[in-house]
Every structure is written in C-alpha cells, then in structure tokens.
LOFIMI-321161 format. One record per residue (C-alpha): residue in one letter; chain; x, z, y. Coordinates in pm, 1 decimal, always signed. Last residue first. Example, Ala and Ser with C-alpha at 12.3 -4.5 7.8 and 13.67 -1.06 7.14 Angstrom:
   residuo   cadena         xx         zz         yy
         s        A    +1367.0     +714.0     -106.0
         a        A    +1230.0     +780.0     -450.0
END
This chain:
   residuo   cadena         xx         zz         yy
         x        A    +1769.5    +1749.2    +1301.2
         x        A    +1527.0    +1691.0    +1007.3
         x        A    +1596.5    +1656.9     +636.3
         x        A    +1379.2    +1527.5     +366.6
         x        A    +1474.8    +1570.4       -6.6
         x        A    +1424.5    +1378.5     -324.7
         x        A    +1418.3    +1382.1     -705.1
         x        A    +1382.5    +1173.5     -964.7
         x        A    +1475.2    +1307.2    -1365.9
         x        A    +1451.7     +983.7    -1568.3
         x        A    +1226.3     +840.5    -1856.2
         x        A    +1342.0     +529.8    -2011.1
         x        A    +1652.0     +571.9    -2221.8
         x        A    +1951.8     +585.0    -2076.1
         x        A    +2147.9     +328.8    -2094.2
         x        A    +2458.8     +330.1    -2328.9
         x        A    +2810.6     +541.9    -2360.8
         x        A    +3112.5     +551.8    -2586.3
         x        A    +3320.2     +845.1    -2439.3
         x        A    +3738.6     +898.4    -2350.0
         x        A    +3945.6    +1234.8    -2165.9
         x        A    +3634.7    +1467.6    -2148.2
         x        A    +3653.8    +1567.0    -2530.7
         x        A    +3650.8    +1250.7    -2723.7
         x        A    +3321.8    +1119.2    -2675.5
         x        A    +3075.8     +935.0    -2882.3
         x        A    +2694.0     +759.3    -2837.7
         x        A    +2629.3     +977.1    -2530.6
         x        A    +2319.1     +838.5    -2323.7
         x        A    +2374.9     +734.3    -1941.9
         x        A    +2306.4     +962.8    -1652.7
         x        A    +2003.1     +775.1    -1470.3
         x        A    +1936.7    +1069.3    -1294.3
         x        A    +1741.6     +936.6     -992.6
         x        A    +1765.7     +984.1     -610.7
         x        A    +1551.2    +1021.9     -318.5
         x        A    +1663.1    +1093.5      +59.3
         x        A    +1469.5    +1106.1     +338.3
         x        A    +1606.9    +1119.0     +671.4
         x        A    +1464.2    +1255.3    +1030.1
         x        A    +1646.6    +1210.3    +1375.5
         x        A    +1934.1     +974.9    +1340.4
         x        A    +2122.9     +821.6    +1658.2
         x        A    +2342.6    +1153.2    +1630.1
         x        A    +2480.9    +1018.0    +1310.0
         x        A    +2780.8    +1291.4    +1245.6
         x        A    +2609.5    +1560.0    +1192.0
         x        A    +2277.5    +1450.3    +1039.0
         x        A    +2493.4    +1220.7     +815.4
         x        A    +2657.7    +1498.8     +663.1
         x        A    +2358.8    +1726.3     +611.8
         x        A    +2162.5    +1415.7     +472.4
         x        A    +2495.2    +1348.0     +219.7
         x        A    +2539.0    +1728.5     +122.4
         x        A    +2171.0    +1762.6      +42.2
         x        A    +2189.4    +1488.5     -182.4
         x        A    +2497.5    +1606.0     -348.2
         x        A    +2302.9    +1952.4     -440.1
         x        A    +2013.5    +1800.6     -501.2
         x        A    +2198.0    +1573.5     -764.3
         x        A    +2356.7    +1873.4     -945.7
         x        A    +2630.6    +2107.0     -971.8
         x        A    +2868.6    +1884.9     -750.6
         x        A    +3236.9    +1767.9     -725.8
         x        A    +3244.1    +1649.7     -394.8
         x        A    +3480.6    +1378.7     -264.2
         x        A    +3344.7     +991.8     -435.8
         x        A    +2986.5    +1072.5     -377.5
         x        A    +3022.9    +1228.6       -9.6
         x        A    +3225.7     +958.1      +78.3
         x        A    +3007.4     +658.0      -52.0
         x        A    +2673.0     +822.3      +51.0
         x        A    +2904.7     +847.8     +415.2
         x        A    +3058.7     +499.1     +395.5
         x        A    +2649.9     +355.5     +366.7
         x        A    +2520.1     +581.0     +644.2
         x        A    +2795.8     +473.5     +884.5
         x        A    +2742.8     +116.3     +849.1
         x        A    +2355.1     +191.9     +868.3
         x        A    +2415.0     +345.5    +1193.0
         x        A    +2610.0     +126.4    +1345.9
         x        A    +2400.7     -207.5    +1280.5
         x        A    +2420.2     -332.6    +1626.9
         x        A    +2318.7      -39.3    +1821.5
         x        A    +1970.6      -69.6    +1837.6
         x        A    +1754.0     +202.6    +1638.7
         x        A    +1888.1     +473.2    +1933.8
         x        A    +1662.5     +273.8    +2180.1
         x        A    +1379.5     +399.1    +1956.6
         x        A    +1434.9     +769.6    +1992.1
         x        A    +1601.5    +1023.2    +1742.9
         x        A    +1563.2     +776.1    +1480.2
         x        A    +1403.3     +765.6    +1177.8
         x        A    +1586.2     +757.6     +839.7
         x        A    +1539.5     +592.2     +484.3
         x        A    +1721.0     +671.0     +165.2
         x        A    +1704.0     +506.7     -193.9
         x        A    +1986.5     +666.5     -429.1
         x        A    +2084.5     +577.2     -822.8
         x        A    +2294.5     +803.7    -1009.7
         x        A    +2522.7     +744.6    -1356.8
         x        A    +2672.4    +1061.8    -1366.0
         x        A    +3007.7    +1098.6    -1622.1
         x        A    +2952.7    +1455.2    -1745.5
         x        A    +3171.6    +1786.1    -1659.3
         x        A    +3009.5    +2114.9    -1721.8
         x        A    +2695.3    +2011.8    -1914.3
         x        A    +2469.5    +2317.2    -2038.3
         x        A    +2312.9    +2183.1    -2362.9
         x        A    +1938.8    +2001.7    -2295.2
         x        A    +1672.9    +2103.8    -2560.1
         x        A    +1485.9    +2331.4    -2403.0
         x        A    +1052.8    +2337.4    -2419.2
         x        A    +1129.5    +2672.2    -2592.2
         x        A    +1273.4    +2818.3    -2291.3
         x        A    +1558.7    +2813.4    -2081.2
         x        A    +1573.6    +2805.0    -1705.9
         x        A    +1863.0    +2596.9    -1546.7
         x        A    +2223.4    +2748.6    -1601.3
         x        A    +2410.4    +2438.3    -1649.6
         x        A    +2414.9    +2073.9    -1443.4
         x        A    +2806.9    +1913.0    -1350.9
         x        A    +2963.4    +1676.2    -1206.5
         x        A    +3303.4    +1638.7    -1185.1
         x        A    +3398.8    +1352.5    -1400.3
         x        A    +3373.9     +966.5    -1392.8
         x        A    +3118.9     +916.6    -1136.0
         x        A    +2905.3     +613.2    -1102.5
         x        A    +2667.4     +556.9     -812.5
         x        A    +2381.6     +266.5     -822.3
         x        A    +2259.8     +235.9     -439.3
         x        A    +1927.1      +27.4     -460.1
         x        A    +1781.3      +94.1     -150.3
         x        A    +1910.3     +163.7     +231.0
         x        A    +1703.9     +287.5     +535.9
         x        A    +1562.2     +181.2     +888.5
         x        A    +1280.4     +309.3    +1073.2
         x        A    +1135.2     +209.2    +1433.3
         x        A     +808.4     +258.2    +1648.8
         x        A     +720.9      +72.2    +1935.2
         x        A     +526.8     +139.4    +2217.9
         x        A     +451.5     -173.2    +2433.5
         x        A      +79.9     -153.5    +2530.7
         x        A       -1.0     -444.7    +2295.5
         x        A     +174.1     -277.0    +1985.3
         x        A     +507.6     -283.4    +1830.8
         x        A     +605.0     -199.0    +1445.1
         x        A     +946.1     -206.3    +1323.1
         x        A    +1083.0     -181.8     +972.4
         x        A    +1453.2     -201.8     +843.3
         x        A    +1625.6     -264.3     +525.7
         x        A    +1969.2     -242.3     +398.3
         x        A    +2023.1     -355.0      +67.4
         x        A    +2223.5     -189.7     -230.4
         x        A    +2337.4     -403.5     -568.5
         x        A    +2518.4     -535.0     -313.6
         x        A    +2662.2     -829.9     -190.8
         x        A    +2595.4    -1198.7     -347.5
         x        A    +2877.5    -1485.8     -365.4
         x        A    +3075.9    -1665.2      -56.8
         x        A    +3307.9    -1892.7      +10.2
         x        A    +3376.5    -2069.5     +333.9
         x        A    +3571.4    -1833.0     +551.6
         x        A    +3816.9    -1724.2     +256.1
         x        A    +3840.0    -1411.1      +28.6
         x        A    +3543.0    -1470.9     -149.4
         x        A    +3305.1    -1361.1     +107.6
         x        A    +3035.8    -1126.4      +86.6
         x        A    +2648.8    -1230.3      +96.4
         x        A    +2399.4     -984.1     +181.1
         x        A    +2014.6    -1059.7     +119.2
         x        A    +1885.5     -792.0     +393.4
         x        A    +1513.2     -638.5     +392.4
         x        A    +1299.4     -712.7     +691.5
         x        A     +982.8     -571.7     +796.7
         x        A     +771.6     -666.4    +1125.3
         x        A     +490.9     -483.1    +1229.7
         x        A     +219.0     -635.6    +1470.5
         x        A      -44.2     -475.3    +1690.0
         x        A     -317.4     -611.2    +1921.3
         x        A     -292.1     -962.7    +1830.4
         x        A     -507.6    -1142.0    +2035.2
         x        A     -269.9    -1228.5    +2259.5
         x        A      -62.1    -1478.3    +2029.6
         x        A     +294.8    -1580.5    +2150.1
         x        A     +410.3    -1320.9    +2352.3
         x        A     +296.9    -1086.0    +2067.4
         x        A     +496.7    -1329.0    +1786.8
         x        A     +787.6    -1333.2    +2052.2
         x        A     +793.4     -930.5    +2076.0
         x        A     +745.3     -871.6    +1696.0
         x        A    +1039.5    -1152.3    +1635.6
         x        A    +1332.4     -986.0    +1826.6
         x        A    +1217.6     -615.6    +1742.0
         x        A    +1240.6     -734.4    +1356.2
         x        A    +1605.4     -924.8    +1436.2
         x        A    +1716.1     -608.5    +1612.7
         x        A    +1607.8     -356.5    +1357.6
         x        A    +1810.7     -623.4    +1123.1
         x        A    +2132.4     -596.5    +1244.1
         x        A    +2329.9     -977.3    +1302.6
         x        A    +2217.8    -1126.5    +1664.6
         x        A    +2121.6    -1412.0    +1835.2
         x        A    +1789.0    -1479.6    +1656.1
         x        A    +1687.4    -1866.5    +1796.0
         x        A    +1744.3    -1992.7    +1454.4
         x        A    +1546.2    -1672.8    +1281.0
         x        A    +1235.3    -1835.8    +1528.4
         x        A    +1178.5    -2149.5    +1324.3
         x        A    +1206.0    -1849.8     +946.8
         x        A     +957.9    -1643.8    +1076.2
         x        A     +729.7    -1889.5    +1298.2
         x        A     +729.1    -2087.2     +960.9
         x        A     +594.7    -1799.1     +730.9
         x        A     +356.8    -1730.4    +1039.2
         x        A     +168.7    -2027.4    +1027.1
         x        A     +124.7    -2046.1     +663.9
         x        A      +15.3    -1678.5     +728.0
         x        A     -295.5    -1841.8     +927.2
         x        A     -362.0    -1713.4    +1261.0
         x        A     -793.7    -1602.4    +1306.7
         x        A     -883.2    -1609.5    +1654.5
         x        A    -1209.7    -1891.5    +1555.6
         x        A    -1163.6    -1752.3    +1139.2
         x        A    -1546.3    -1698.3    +1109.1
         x        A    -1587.1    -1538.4     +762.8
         x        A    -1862.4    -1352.0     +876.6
         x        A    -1795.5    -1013.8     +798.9
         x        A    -1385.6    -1005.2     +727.1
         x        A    -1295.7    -1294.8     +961.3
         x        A    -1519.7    -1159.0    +1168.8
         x        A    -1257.3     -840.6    +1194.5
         x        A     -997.0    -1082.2    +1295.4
         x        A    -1000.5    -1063.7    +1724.8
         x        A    -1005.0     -632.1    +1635.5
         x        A     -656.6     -665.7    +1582.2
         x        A     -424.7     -619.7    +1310.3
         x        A      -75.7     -766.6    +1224.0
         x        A     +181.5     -794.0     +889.1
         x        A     +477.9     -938.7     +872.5
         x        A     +701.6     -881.6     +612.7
         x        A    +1067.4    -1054.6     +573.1
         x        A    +1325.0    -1099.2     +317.4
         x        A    +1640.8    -1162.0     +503.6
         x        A    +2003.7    -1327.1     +522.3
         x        A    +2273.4    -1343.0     +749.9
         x        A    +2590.8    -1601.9     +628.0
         x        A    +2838.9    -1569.2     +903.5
         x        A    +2916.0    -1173.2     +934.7
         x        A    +3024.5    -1018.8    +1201.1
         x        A    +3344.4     -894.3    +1271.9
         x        A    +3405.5    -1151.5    +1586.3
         x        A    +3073.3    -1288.6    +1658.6
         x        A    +3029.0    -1649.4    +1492.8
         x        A    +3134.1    -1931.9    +1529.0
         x        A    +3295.7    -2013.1    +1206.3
         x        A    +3142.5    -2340.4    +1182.0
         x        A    +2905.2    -2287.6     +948.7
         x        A    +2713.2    -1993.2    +1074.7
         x        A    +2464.9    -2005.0     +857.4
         x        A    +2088.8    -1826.1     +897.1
         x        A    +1895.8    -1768.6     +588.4
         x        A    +1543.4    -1705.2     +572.2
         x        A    +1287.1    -1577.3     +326.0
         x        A     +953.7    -1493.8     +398.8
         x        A     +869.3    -1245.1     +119.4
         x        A     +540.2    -1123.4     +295.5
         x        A     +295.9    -1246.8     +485.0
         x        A      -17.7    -1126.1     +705.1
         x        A     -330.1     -858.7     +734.9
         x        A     -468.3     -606.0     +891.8
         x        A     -784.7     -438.7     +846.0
         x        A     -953.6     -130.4     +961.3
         x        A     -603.9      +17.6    +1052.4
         x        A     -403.2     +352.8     +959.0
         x        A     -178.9     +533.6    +1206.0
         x        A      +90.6     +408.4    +1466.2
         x        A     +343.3     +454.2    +1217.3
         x        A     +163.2     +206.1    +1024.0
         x        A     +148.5     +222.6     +619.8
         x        A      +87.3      -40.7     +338.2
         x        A       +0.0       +0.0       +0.0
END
C-alpha cells in the first residue's frame, strides 16, 4: 500500500517502475560524479479534478500514466544533477508547473547503480544495496522528504556472538560465542528539515561507509546491539538526519561442518529468519 506524509487521500493514482537511464558518454560529467545514473521511478498524484474519474468515469482533467511514464524518463534529460532527492524534487515541481489540477504529487525513485570497470567506458551493476529516495510536494509548496538504503547483505567472519537469551522448553538454540553472521539491513531516515535532504548525495554516502564501519569494527552480542550502534553513529555524525529506522534480518547461514572457529562448511539458511528493527530520533 501506499502512504503520504501529508496524510491519507480519497484516491490517487499514477505509475510505477519507470525506468530511465541517463549517459554521460562523453565524459562530461561533474568531476566525482558518476556518468551512467540510473532510476526506478514512482509517481503517484491526487486531486479532487480525478474523483469523476472514479464515479462517472469522466476522464475531462484526467492525465494518463502513459503520459507520465514519458514525462519521467523526457524530463530525466533535462535533470542536471546526480542524488536522487534532487532528481524527485526536480520532476514533482515541473509535473505541478505543468498540470494545475494536480493538487499533490509524490515522486519515488530507487537507484540502478552501475560501477566502472576500471576505465571511463566500462561498466557492470553496483550493489546488491540501492539507495532510494521519496518526495512528496503539494499545491501550496510544502514538501516532505525521506531517503534510505535496501538490500545491504553483511558477512562477518567471527566476532559475533548471541548467548544467554531465556531458556525454556521451546529451546533448542546452543549459546553461540563466535559465529560467521550472514545479516541483511534496510534503513530509511528523515531529515532534520527539507533543505537538509539536498546536499548532493552526502548523506547517503555517509550512511552507507558508516553501516560498513560499524559492521566491519564492532564485535557484537547481537543484531540489536549493532543496529543500535549504526543509528547512534549516524545520529552523531549526520546532523542533516532527524529520525532513522533501521531493520535487519538474521540470515546466519546453516552449519553443515566446522573445525573449531578456524574453517566451516556452510549453506542458506533455511526459510524462516529472526527480523528485527529499531527507530531512533535526534
């Protein structure tokens, strides 16, 4: 289902997975930046001009999502810049310029990243994570912002560990002092006022080296407890960040053999995993 920061709507409607990529084929490009931007874009709008669309099934105000799947990717050409809060801000404010019945419109993108190969023409897929961000902007010109990153898959060797949890006869798990954790981490984060969303992409850099820091440097004795670390982290250090939401998943693999903590045979886990998450405000 879909939510609106700005509270829930009669009806709203609009297009989703709009892809677009925009090239930079000739190298000009902004210095650090990268030449091959891609997104997976939502747009959805409401207004009172569609509600006969609804009752009636007269469609005189009504904009088709054909039309906005091409407004999407036309308008990503005339995008001069590489986050993605300020590509969503970029096309809420031309789709609103554009259409005046639209009372409200919210504008989701989710990054396809390409890294290069080591050269300026070569590239293959980034990731597993994506950066996402979400922006919705009414007719009186308040705006509300949130940005995040999915899909982080974590592996640690050693140094985790989960014992002394409550035992009874529902208990099978052993106390585990040092196990290899396979984790996986979605976060999102508001920000401590919406001109702190724009800053070129800084914040999400700095998110993404801090779930890598904190993951690589502290040896934990659980996931809530490197969780928490990460949100505490990032609320001292991020300033731009008001409110973040962390959720992670134990998705430990399966012991087939080990050798004492020095060597192990491992598989996927099977499918039901512990999930967990955590909201932290400034």
């Amino acid at each position: 289902m879909n939510t609106f920061a700005s509270g829930p709507k009669r009806s709203y409607y609009g297009k989703g997975d709009v892809i677009a990529y925009r090239l930079h084929r000739d190298g000009n490009h902004a210095a650090g930046e990268n030449p091959v931007f891609g997104a997976n874009v939502k747009i959805l709008i409401y207004g009172d001009a569609f509600w006969p669309t609804y009752t009636t099934g007269d469609n005189t105000g009504l904009i088709a999502t054909d039309s906005m799947k091409n407004f999407v990717q036309r308008e990503t050409m005339n995008f001069p810049g590489y986050d993605l809060e300020s590509y969503c801000q970029f096309l809420a404010e031309k789709f609103l310029a554009k259409y005046p019945q639209v009372e409200g419109a919210q504008l989701s993108a989710v990054s396809i990243p390409y890294e290069p190969l080591g050269g300026a023409v070569t590239y293959a897929p980034g990731g597993p994570d994506r950066a996402f961000a979400s922006i919705e902007l009414t007719r009186d010109g308040s705006a509300t912002t949130r940005s995040g990153i999915t899909g982080f898959r974590l592996l640690r060797l050693n140094g985790s560990a989960f014992k002394g949890f409550v035992r009874d006869e529902y208990t099978t798990l052993p106390d585990i002092t040092n196990r290899p954790l396979n984790m996986w981490l979605d976060l999102d984060w508001t920000y401590t006022s919406n001109e702190a969303a724009f800053g070129g992409g800084a914040v999400t850099k700095q998110v993404r080296k801090i779930v890598h820091d904190v993951f690589a440097g502290f040896a934990s004795g659980s996931i809530q407890q490197i969780i928490y670390q990460m949100g505490e982290k990032m609320l001292a250090e991020i300033p731009a960040i008001s409110e973040i939401h962390l959720e992670g998943n134990n998705r430990t693999w399966d012991t087939i053999s080990e050798q004492g903590d020095s060597l192990g045979i491992y598989t996927d886990a099977r499918p039901p995993y512990g999930c967990l998450g955590l909201t932290m405000k400034r």
